[in-house]
C-alpha positions as CSV (number, residue, x, y, z in Angstrom):
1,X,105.4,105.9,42.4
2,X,106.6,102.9,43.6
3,X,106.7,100.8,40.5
4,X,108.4,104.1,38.7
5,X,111.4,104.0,41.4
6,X,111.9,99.8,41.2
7,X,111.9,100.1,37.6
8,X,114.1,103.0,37.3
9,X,116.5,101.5,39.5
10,X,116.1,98.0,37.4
11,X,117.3,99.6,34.1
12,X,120.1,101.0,36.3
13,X,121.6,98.1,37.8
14,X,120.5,96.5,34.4
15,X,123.4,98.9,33.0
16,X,125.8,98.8,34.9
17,X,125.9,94.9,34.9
18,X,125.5,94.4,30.9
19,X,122.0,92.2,32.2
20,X,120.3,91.7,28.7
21,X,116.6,92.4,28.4
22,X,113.9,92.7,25.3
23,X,112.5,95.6,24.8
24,X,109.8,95.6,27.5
25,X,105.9,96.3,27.0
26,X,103.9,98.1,29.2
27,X,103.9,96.8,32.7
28,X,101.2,94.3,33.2
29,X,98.9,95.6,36.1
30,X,97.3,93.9,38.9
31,X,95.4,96.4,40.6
32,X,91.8,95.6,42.0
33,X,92.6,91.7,40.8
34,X,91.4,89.0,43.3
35,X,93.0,85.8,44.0
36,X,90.8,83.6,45.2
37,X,91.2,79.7,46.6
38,X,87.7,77.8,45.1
39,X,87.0,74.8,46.6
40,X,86.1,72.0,44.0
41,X,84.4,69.4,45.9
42,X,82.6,67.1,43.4
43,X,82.4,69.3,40.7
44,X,85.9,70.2,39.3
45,X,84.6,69.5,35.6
46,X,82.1,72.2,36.9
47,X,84.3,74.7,38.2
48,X,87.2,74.1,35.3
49,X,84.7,75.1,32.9
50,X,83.8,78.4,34.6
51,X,88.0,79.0,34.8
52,X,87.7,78.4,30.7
53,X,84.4,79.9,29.7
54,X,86.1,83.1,31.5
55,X,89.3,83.0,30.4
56,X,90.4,82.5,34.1
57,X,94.2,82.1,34.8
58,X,94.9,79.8,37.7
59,X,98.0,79.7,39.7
60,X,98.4,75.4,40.0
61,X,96.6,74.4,37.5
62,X,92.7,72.7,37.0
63,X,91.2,71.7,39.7
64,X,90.9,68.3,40.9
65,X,87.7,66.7,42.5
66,X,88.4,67.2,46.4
67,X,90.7,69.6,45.4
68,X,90.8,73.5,44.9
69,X,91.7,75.9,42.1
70,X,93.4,79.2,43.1
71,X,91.8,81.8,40.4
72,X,93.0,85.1,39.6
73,X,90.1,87.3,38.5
74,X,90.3,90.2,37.0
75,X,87.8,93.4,38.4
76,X,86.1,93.6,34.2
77,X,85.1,89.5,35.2
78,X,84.3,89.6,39.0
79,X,80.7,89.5,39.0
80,X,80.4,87.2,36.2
81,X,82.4,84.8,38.3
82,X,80.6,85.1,41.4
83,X,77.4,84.3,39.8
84,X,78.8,81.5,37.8
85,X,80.5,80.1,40.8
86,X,77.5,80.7,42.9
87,X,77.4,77.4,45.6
88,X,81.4,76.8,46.0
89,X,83.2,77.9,48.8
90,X,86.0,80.1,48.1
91,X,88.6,81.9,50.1
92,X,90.2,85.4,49.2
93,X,94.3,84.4,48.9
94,X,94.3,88.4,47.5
95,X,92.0,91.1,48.0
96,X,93.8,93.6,45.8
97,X,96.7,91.7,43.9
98,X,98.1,94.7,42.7
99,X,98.6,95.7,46.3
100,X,100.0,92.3,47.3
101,X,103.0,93.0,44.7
102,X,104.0,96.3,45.1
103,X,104.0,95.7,49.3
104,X,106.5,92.6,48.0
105,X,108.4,94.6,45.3
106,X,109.7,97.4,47.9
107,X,112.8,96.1,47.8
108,X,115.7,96.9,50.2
109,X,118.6,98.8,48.8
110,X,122.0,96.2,48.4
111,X,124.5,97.8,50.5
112,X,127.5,95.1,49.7
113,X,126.9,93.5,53.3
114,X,127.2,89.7,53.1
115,X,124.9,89.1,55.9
116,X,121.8,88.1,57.1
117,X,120.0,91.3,56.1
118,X,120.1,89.9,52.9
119,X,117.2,87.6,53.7
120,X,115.0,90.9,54.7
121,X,113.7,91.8,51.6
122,X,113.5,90.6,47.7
123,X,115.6,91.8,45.3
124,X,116.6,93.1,41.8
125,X,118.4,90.4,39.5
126,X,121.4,92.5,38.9
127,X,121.7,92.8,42.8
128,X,121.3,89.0,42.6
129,X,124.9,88.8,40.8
130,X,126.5,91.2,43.1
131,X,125.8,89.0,46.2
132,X,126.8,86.0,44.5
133,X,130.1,87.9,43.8
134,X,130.3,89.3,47.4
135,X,130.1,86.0,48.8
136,X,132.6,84.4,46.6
137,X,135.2,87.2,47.3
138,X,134.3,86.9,51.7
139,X,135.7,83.6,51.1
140,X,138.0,83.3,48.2
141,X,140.1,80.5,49.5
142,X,137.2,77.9,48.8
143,X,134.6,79.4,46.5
144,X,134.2,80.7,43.3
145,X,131.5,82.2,40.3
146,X,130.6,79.5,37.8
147,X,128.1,79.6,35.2
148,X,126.2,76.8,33.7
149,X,125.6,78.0,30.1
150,X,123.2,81.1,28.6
151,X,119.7,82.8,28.3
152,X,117.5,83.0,25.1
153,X,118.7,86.7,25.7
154,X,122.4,85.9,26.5
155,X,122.1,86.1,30.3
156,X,124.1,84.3,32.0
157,X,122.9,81.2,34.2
158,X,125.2,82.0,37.2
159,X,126.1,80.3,40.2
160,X,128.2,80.1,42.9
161,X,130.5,77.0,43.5
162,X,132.7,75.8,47.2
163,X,134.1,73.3,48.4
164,X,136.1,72.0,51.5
165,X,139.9,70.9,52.5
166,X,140.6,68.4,49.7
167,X,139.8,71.4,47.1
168,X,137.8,71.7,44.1
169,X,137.1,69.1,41.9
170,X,137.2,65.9,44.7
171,X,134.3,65.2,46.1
172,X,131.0,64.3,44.8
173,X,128.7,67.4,43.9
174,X,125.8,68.7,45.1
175,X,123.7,71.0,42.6
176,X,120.9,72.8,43.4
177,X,118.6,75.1,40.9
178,X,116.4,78.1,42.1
179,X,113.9,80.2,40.0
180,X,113.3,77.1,37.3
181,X,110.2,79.4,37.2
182,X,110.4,82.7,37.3
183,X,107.5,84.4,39.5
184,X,109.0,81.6,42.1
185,X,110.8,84.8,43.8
186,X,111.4,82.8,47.2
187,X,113.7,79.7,45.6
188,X,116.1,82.4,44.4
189,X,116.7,83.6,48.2
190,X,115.9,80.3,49.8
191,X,119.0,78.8,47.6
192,X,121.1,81.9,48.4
193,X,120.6,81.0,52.1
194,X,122.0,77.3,51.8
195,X,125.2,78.9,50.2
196,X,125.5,81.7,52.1
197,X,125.1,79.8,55.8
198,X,127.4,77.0,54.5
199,X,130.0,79.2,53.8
200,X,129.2,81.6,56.5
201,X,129.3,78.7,59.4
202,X,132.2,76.8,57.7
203,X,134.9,77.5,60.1
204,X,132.2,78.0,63.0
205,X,130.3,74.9,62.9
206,X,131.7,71.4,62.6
207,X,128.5,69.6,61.5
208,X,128.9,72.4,58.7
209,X,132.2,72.0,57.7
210,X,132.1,68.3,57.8
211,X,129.2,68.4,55.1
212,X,131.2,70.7,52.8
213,X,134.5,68.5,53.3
214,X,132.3,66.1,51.9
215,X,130.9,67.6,48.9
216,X,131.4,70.1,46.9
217,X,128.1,72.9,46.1
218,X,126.9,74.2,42.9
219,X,124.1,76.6,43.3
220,X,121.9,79.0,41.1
221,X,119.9,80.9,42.6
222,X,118.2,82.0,38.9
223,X,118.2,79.7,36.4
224,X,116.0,81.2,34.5
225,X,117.0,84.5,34.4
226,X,115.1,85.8,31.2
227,X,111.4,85.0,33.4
228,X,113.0,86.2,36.3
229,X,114.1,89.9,34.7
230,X,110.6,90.1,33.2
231,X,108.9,89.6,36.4
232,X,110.5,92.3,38.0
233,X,109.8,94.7,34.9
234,X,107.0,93.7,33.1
235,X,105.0,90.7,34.8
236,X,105.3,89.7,37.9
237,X,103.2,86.3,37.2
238,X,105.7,85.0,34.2
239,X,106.3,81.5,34.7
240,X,108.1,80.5,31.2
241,X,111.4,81.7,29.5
242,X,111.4,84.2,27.3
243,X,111.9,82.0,24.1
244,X,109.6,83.0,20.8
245,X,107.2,80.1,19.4
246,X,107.3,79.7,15.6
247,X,103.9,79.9,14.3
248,X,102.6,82.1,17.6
249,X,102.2,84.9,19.0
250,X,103.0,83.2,22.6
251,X,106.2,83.2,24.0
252,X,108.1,80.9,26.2
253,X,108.7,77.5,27.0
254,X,108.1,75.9,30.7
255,X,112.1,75.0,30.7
256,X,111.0,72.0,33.4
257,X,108.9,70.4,30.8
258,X,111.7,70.3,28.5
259,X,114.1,68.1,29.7
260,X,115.0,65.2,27.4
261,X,113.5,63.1,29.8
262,X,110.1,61.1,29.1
263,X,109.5,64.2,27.3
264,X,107.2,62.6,24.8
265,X,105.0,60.8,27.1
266,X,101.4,62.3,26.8
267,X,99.5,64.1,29.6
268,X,102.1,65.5,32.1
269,X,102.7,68.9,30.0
270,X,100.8,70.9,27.5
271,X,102.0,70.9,23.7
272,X,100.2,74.4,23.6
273,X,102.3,77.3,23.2
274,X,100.1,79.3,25.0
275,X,99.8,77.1,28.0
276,X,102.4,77.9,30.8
277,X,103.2,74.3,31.2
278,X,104.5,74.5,27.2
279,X,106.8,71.8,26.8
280,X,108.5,73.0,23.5
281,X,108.4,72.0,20.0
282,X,111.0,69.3,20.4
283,X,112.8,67.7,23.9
284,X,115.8,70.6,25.1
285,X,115.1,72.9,22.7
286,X,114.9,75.5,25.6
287,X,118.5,76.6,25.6
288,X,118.2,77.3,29.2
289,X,117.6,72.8,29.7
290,X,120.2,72.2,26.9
291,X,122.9,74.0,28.9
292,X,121.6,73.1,32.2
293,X,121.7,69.4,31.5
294,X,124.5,69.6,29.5
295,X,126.1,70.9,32.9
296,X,124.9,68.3,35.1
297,X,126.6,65.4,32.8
298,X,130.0,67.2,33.1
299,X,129.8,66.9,36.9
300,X,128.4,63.5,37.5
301,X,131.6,62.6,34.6
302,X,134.1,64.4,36.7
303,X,133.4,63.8,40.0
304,X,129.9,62.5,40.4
305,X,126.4,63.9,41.8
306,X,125.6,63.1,44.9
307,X,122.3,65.3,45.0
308,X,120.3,67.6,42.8
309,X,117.6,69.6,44.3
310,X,115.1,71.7,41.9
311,X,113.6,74.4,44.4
312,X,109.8,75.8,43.5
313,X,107.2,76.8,44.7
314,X,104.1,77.0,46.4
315,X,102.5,74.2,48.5
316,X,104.9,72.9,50.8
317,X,106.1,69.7,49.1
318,X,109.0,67.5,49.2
319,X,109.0,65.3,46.3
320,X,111.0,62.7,44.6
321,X,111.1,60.9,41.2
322,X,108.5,59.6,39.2
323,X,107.0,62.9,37.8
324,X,106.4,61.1,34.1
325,X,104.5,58.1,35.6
326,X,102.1,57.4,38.7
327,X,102.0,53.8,37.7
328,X,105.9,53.1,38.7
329,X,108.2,54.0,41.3
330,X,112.2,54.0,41.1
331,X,113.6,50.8,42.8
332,X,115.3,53.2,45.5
333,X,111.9,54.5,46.6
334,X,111.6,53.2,49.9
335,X,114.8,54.9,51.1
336,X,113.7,57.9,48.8
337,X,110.6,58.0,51.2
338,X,112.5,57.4,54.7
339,X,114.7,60.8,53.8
340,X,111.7,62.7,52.8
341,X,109.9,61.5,55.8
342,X,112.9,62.4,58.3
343,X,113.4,65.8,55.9
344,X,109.8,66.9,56.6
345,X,110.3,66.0,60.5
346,X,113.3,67.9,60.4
347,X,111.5,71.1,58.6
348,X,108.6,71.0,61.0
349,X,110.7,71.3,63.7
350,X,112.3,74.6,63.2
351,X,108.7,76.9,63.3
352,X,106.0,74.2,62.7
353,X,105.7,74.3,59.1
354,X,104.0,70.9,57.1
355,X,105.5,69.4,54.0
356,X,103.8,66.8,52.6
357,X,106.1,64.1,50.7
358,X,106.0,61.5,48.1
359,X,107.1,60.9,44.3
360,X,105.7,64.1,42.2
361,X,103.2,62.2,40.2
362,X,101.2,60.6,43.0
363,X,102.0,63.7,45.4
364,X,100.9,66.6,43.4
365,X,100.4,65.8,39.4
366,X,102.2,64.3,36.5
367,X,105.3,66.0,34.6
368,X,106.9,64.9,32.0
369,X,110.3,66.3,30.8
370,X,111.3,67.5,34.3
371,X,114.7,68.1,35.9
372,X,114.7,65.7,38.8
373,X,113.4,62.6,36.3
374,X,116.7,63.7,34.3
375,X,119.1,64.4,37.0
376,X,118.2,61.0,38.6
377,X,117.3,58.7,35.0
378,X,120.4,60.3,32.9
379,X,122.3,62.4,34.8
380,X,122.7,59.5,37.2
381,X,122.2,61.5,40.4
382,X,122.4,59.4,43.3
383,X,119.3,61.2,45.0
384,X,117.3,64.1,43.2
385,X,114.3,66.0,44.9
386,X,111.8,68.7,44.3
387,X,110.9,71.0,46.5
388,X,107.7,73.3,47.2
389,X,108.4,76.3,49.3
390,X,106.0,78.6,51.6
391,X,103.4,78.5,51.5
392,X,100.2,76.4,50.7
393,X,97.7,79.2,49.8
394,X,97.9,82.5,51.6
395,X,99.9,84.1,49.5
396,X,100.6,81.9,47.0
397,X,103.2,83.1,45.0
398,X,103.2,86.3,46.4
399,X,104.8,85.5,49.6
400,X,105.9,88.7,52.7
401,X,109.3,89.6,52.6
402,X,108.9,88.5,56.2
403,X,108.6,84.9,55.1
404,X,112.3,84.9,53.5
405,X,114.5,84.4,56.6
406,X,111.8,81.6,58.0
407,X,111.6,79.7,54.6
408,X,115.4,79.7,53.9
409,X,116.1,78.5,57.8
410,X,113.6,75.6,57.7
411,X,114.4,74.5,54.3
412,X,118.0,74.5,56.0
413,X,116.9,71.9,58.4
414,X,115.7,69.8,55.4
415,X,118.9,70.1,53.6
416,X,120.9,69.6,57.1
417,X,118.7,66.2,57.9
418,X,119.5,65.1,53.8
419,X,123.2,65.3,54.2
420,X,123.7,63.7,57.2
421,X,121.5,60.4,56.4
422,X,121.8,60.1,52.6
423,X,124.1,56.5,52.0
């Protein structure tokens, strides 16, 4: 009954705000699934092999040796894996998965209250849009909607955009993207809270309002709002865009390994339409990546870009560029490393939560044509980062409701500890 009356309130809101969707099939279902954590040790070839022979989907990818592979496992393969995987230590992440989501998908009813309530609960794209406009209209003097180009399916990639006392258009930009992947529900509210307590502490706090008099914000909370419709209608686990393959049956492309960005280099994304880390037939073929990029040129040309900030998750990670390349490191890397180190510090502080930081190649794998290679190699950002939100395994990317307001505060603190030390 529960999925009925999110649904039905979906294709509502869905309505009423022109939100363009495919035709959707039936609802992918999760019940009696397990998520479990397997620890590799010194056989990852071993334990990959199990994940294939069983047609296994994974939620970060092969395991490493000394690593771990977080396996979802459906109730038709559970004893098969058990006895193949008979010797490794494994954790339960989810004991029912269905159960995990629809505790998650309860969401809380909008009532047009710009506030901190906000942060209680997830919520429905379309609801999504109305906040964004909410905010913009409880400070009109200084913010406004901007969009950064459209869906596969028409939607709109929308953001919000302020600024400080010399007006629009002055001072360098800051841009930050949410929801790159689309079952990465926590980026879209952990970017809403950056705007939302900039603005809402603007003529409260003067470390605040000296940051925005300093730059001016672009954030999307969804840029991918295809994957992020189709998680909340038909699966909740969707990484990709929506975009059809020619020649498959698969669909989608992973829109941060299609940046024109050291997309060709081999081994950091998977030329297999089928794979979740599809990096498209050609470099920004994704329209999602062509506008996105095309968006961050126009900025750095009229006023510069100060920082870009490409929010994901899980695994609590705060990483900077190479993702193409472990064998290099940009020649800013050293004070790329200070911030991160002082970032982390500053994150750990709030409620004791660990980041670990370093470039993305050495820190957690190689990735080729991704956003922060391109905002900082083309785009010509001054800084770019990645980040890895809540948590590192628990709930994967199923996090509580209750984590929201925690993960957007701390992550504050990271942001807060960026602007005040970056040259």
């Amino acid at each position: 009954m529960k999925y009925l009356f999110i649904l039905t309130t979906l294709l509502g809101l869905a309505s009423a705000t022109a939100i363009r969707s495919e035709a959707r099939p039936k609802r992918t279902a999760y019940e009696g699934y397990k998520v479990l954590r397997v620890a590799a040790g010194d056989d990852a070839d071993k334990l990959n092999k199990i994940i294939a022979d069983l047609e296994l989907e994974t939620w970060k990818g092969a395991a490493k040796v000394g690593g771990h592979a977080d396996v979802v496992v459906p109730p038709s393969k559970l004893a098969a894996f058990n006895a193949q995987a008979e010797g490794f230590e494994t954790l339960t992440m989810h004991e029912d998965l269905g159960v995990s989501i629809a505790n998650e998908s309860g969401f809380q009813a909008y009532a047009g209250t710009v506030d901190q309530t906000w942060f209680n609960s997830y919520h429905a794209y379309a609801d999504h849009l109305t906040f964004l406009r909410d905010l913009m209209a409880a400070h009109p003097n200084q913010s406004e909607i901007v969009t950064s180009g459209t869906s596969v399916n028409g939607n709109t990639i929308t953001g919000i955009r302020f600024w400080g006392s010399a007006g629009k258009g002055v001072k360098p930009a800051i841009v930050f993207h949410g929801t790159v992947h689309a079952r990465e529900w926590i980026t879209t509210m952990v970017a809403e809270y950056q705007a939302w307590y900039l603005l809402n502490n603007y003529g409260s706090d003067a470390t605040v309002k000296s940051f925005v008099d300093k730059y001016e914000f672009y954030i999307f909370p969804v840029v991918n709002p295809d994957g992020f419709i189709y998680t909340q209608t038909s699966n909740r686990l969707w990484r990709k865009n929506r975009q059809t393959n020619s020649g498959s049956s698969c669909v989608g492309r992973d829109i941060n390994r299609n940046w024109p960005a050291h997309w060709s280099t081999s081994g950091g994304a998977s030329t297999n339409p089928c794979e979740e880390d599809y990096k498209g037939a050609k470099e920004s073929d994704a329209p999602e990546t062509t506008a996105l990029a095309a968006f961050l040129n126009k900025v750095k040309a009229a006023q510069g870009l100060k920082l870009f900030i490409d929010w994901h998750s899980y695994s609590q990670l705060f990483m900077s560029p190479w993702g193409y390349t472990c064998s290099s490191v940009p020649a800013k890397n050293s004070e790329y490393q200070s911030l991160a180190r002082g970032a982390v510090a500053a994150i750990k502080s709030v409620y004791g939560t660990t980041f670990n930081y370093g470039p993305i190649c050495t820190t957690v794998y190689k990735a080729t044509g991704n956003s922060v290679d391109y905002a900082f190699d083309v785009s010509g950002a001054e800084y770019a980062f990645t980040l890895e939100l809540r948590d590192t395994g628990a709930n994967g990317f199923i996090l509580p409701a209750s984590q929201i307001l925690p993960s957007g505060v701390e992550a504050w603190a990271g942001v807060k500890y960026l602007l005040a030390n970056m040259k």
